[in-house]
C-alpha positions in Angstrom: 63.3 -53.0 208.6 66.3 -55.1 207.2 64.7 -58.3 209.0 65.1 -56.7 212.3 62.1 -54.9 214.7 62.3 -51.4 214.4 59.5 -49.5 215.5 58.5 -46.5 213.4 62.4 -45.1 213.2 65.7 -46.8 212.2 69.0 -46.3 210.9 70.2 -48.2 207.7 74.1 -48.3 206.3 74.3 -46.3 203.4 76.8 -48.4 202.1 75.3 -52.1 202.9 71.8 -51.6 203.4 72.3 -53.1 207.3 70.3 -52.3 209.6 72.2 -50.8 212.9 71.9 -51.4 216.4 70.6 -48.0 216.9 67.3 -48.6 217.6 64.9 -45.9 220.1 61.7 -47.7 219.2 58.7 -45.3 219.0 55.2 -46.2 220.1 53.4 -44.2 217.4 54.4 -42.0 214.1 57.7 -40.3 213.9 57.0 -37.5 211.0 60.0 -35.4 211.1 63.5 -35.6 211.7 66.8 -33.5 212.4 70.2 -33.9 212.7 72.8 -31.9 215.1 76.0 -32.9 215.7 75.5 -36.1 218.0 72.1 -35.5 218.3 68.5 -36.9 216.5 65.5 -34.2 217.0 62.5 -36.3 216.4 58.7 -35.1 216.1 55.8 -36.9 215.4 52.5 -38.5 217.4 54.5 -40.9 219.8 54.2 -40.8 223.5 57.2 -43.2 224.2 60.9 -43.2 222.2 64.3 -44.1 222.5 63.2 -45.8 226.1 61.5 -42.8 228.1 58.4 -41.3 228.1 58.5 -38.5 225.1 55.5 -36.7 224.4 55.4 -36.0 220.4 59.5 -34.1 220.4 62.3 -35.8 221.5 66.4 -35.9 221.3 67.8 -39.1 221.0 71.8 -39.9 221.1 73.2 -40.1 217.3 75.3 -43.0 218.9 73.0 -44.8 221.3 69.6 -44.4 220.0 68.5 -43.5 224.0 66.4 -40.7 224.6 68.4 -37.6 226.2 67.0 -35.4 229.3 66.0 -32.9 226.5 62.4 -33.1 227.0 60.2 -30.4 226.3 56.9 -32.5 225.5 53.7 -30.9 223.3 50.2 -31.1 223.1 49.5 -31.9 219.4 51.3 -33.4 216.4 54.8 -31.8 215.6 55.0 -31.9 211.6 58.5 -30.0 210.9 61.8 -29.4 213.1 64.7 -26.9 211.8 68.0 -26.2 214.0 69.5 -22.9 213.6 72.6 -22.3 215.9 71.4 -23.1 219.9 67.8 -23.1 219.1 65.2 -25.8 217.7 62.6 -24.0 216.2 59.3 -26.5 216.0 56.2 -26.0 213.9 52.8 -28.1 214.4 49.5 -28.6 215.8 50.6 -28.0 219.1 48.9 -24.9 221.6 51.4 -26.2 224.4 54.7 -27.0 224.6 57.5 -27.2 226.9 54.7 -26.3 229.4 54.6 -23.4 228.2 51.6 -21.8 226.0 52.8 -21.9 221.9 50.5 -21.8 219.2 51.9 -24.0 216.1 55.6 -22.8 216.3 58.3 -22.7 219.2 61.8 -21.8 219.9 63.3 -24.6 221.9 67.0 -24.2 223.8 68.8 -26.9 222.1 70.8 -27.8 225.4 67.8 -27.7 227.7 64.7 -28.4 225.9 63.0 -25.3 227.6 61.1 -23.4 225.6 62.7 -19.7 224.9 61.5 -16.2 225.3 60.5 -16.7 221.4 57.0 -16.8 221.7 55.3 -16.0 218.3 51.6 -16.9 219.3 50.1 -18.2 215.4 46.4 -18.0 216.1 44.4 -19.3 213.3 45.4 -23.3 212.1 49.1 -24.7 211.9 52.0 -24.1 210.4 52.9 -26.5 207.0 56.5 -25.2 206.6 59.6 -23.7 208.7 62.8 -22.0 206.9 65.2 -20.6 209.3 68.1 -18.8 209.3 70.3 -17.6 212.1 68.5 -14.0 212.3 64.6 -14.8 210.7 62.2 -17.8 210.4 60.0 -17.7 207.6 57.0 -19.7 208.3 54.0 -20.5 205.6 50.8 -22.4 206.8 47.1 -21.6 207.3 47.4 -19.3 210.0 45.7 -15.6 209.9 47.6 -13.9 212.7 50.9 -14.5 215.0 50.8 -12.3 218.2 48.6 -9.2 217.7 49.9 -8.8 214.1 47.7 -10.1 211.6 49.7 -11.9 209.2 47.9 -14.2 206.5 49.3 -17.7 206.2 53.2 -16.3 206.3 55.3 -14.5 208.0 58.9 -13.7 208.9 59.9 -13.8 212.6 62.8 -12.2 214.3 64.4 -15.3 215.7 66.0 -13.5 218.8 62.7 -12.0 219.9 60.0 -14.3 218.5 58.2 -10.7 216.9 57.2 -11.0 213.6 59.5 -8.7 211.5 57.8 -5.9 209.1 57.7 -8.8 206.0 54.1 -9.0 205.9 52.8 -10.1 202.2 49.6 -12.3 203.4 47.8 -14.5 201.3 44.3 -15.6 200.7 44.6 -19.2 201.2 47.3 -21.6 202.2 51.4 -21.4 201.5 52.5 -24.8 201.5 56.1 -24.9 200.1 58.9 -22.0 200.5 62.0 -21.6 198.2 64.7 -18.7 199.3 67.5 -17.7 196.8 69.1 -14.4 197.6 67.1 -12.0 198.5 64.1 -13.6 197.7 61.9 -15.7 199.3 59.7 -17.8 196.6 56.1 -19.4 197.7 53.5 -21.6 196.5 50.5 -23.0 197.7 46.7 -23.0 197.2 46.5 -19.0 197.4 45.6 -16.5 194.5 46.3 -13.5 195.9 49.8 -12.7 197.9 50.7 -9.0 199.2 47.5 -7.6 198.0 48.3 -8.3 194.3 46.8 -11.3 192.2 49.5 -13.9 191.9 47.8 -17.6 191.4 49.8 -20.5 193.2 53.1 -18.9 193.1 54.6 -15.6 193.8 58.7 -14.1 194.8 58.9 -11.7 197.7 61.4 -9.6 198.2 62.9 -10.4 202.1 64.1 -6.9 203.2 60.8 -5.6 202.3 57.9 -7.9 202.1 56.5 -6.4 198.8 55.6 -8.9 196.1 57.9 -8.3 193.1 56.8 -8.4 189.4 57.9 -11.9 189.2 54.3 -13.8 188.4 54.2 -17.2 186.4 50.5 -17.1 187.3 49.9 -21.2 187.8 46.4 -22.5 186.2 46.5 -24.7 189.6 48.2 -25.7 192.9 51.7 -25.7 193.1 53.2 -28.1 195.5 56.8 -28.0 195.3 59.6 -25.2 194.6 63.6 -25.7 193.9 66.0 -22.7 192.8 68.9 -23.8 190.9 70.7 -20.4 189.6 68.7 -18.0 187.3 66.0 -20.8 187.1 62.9 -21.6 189.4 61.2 -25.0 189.2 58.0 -26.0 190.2 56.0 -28.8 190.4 51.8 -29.3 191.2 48.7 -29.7 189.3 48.7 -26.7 187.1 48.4 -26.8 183.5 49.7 -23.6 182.4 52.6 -21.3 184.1 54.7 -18.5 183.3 52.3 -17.8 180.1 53.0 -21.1 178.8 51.3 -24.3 178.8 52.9 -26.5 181.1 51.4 -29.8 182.4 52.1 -30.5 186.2 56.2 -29.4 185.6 57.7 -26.1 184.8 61.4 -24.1 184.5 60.6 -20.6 184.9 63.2 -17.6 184.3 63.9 -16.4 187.7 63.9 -12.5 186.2 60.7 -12.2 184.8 58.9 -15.7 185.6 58.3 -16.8 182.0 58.4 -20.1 181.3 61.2 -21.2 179.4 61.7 -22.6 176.0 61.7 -26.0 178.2 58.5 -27.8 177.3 57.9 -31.5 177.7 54.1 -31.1 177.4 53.4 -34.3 178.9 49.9 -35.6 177.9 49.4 -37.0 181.6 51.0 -36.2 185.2 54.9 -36.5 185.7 56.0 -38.5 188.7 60.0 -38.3 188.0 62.4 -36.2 187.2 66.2 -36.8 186.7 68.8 -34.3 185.3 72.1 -35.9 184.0 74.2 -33.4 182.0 72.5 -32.0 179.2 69.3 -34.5 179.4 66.4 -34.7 182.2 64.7 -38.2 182.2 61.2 -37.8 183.1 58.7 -40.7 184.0 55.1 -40.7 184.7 51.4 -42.0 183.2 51.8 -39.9 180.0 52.3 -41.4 176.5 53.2 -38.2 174.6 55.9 -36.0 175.6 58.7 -33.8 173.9 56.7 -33.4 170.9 57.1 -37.6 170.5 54.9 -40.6 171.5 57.0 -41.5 174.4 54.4 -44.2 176.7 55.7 -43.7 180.6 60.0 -42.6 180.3 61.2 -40.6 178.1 64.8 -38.6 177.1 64.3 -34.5 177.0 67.0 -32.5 175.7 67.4 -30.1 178.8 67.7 -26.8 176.8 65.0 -27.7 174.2 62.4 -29.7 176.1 62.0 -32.3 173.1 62.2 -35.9 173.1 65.3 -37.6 172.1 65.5 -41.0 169.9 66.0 -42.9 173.5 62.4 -44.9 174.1 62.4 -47.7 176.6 58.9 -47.3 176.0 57.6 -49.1 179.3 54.0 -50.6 179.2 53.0 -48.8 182.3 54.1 -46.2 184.7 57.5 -45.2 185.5 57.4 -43.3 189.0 61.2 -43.1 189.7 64.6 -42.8 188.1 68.3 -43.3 189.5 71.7 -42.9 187.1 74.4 -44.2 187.8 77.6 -44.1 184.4 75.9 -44.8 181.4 73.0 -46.7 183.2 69.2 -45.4 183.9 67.5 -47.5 186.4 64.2 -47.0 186.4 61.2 -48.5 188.7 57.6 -48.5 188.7 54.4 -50.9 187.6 55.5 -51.9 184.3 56.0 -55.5 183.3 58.1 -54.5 179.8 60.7 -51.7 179.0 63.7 -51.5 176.7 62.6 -54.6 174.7 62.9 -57.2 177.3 60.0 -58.2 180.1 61.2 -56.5 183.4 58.6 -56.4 186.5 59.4 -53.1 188.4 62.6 -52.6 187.6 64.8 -52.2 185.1 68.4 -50.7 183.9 68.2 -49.2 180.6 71.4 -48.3 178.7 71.5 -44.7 178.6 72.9 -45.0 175.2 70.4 -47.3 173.1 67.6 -47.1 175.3 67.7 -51.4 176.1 67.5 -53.1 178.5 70.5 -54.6 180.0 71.3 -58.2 181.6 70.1 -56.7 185.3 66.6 -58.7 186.0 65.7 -58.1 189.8 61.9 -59.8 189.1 60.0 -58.1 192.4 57.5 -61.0 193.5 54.3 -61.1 194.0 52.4 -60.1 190.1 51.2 -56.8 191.3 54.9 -56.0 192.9 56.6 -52.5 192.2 59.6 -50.3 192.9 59.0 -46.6 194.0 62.1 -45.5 195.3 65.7 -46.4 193.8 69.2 -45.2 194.9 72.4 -45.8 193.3 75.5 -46.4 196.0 78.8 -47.7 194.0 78.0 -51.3 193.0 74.9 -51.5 195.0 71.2 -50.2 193.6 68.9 -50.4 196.9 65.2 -50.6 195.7 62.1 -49.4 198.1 58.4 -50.6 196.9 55.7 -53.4 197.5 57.2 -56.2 197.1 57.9 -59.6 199.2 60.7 -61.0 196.9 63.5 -59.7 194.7 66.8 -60.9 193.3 65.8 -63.9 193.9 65.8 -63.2 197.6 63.0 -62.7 200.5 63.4 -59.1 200.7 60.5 -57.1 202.1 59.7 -53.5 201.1 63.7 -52.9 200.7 66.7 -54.2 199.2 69.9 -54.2 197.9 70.4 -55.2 194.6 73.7 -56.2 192.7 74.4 -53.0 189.8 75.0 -55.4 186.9 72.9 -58.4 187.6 69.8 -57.5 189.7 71.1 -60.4 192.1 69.6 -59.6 195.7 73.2 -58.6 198.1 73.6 -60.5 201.0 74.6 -58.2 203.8 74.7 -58.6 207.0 72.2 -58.0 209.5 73.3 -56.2 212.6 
């Protein structure tokens, strides 16, 4: 990373694109982090981090990068860490942990490492997602029971006690993304019915009670992804149809009644990006229609309407991600042309006349791209596959100069 060896886990200045000193060097995957005051919660399939023998969970000094005593250890993969006051509340593979017997999910002491009285026992297969709060953890996965309770693939546990709490909607087949607004808890997943009632892919349950509401889009396919943003729901997947409207793979849904809105790209292909800037969402992906316009790959929507605007970089290929910065629209993907000029992988695009502007970062080798962009004050750093860019070696990331694509020089550290 940056030029320098870092082992499975590093930290990177926001504001340069250096590489620190912190560096705890993991023997094997790291696949989920947490931050907590001075501290790094790590999880993953690593035996060895931050220069002590960690079996799969670790703490590691914010400052140092070294492993701390906390060392409760597992016996399987740890997938998803969440910190709610004193207590690290894990979720996994595991069946031990701590030395202790836990099945997929585990209340940790946050001082100690030993494992709490919170004991929920998930029998069945693991636990895909963890939402705590500082009274109940909603967990959605594969599971069919936790303790003696049958409760099908989600639950709410009383995080004092580790009991599952009343909330018992069960589903069919597998939650693999929760959403919680309110008083309600939204889920999707692979199921198609929730709470005993039909609800395909995605359903809103009320938390005091566990009863499935009236709120029911009813997805054509898997959902994959849920955000709440005030009186509107959004959700992402493979689905064609939702909330009684033909939808293709994206969707704003009225949080009241689960209809779709009068929001309605209709993309002729998957999207792969989305980007909200006042009153317009940029959207990129494979498709060549969208908003009612031929629009190949990037395209303009009018937020409230759903319908293309006049701005058409028109891209030759796939746009998969989008950063704004002012008036700019940096986008990155396979393409090789957009806003009238060649531009391999990235581009800025004037967010006003849709061409391209005098930034030309030229990712090396041919079949280079961009998949990842963030814009930090004069600096756009760039993730992707490529070996050179900005006329710099620069593997896999970089930091590129806002108005001229130039590659930054840094400073490693």
């Amino acid at each position: 990373m940056g030029g320098r060896t870092r082992d499975r886990i590093a930290v990177v200045r926001a504001g340069t694109g250096c590489v620190t000193a912190w560096n705890p060097h993991a023997d094997s995957a790291v696949r989920t982090l947490v931050l907590s005051g001075s501290t790094v919660y790590a999880g993953g399939a690593f035996h060895s981090i931050g220069g002590k023998s960690r079996r799969l969970i670790a703490a590691l000094s914010a400052a140092t990068g070294r492993a701390t005593a906390w060392n409760p250890g597992a016996d399987n993969s740890v997938l998803a860490l969440s910190v709610a006051g004193s207590t690290v509340y894990a979720a996994g593979f595991f069946s031990t942990i701590g030395g202790q017997p836990r099945t997929f999910v585990a209340g940790l002491d946050a001082r100690t490492g030993r494992v709490t009285a919170w004991a929920p026992n998930v029998i069945g297969d693991g636990v895909r997602v963890v939402v705590a709060s500082s009274k109940t953890a909603y967990v959605g996965g594969y599971f069919t029971a936790i303790g003696a309770s049958a409760r099908a693939r989600i639950a709410a546990l009383d995080t004092s006690t580790g009991r599952v709490t009343s909330f018992n909607p069960g589903a069919n087949v597998s939650v693999d993304t929760l959403a919680a607004s309110g008083s309600t808890l939204y889920a999707g997943g692979g199921f198609t019915t929730m709470g005993g009632r039909t609800r395909h892919h995605i359903a809103a349950i009320d938390m005091a009670t566990g009863q499935v509401t009236a709120w029911n889009p009813d997805a054509g396919a898997f959902v994959s992804t849920l955000a709440v943003a005030g009186s509107t729901v959004y959700a992402g997947g493979y689905f064609r149809s939702i909330g009684g409207a033909s939808r293709n793979g994206i969707a704003a849904l009225d949080a009241a009644n689960g209809r779709a809105t009068a929001w309605n790209p209709n993309a002729g292909a998957p999207v792969s990006a989305l980007l909200i800037s006042g009153s317009t969402m940029y959207v990129g992906g494979h498709f060549a229609t969208i908003g009612g316009a031929d629009r190949r790959g990037l395209a303009a929507l009018d937020i409230a309407t759903g319908l293309a605007t006049a701005w058409n970089p028109n891209p030759d290929k796939a746009v998969g991600t989008l950063a704004v910065s002012g008036s700019t629209v940096y986008a990155g993907g396979s393409f090789t042309s957009i806003g009238g000029a060649s531009r391999r992988g990235i581009a800025a695009l004037d967010a006003t006349t849709d061409r391209a502007t005098a930034f030309n970062a030229n990712p090396q080798p041919a079949d280079s791209f961009v998949d990842s962009i963030a814009v930090m004050g004069q600096t756009v750093v760039v993730g992707g596959e490529f070996e050179k860019i900005g006329g710099a070696v620069r593997e896999f990331i970089a930091g590129l100069d806002a108005a001229t694509g130039r590659a930054t020089r840094g400073t490693r550290r």
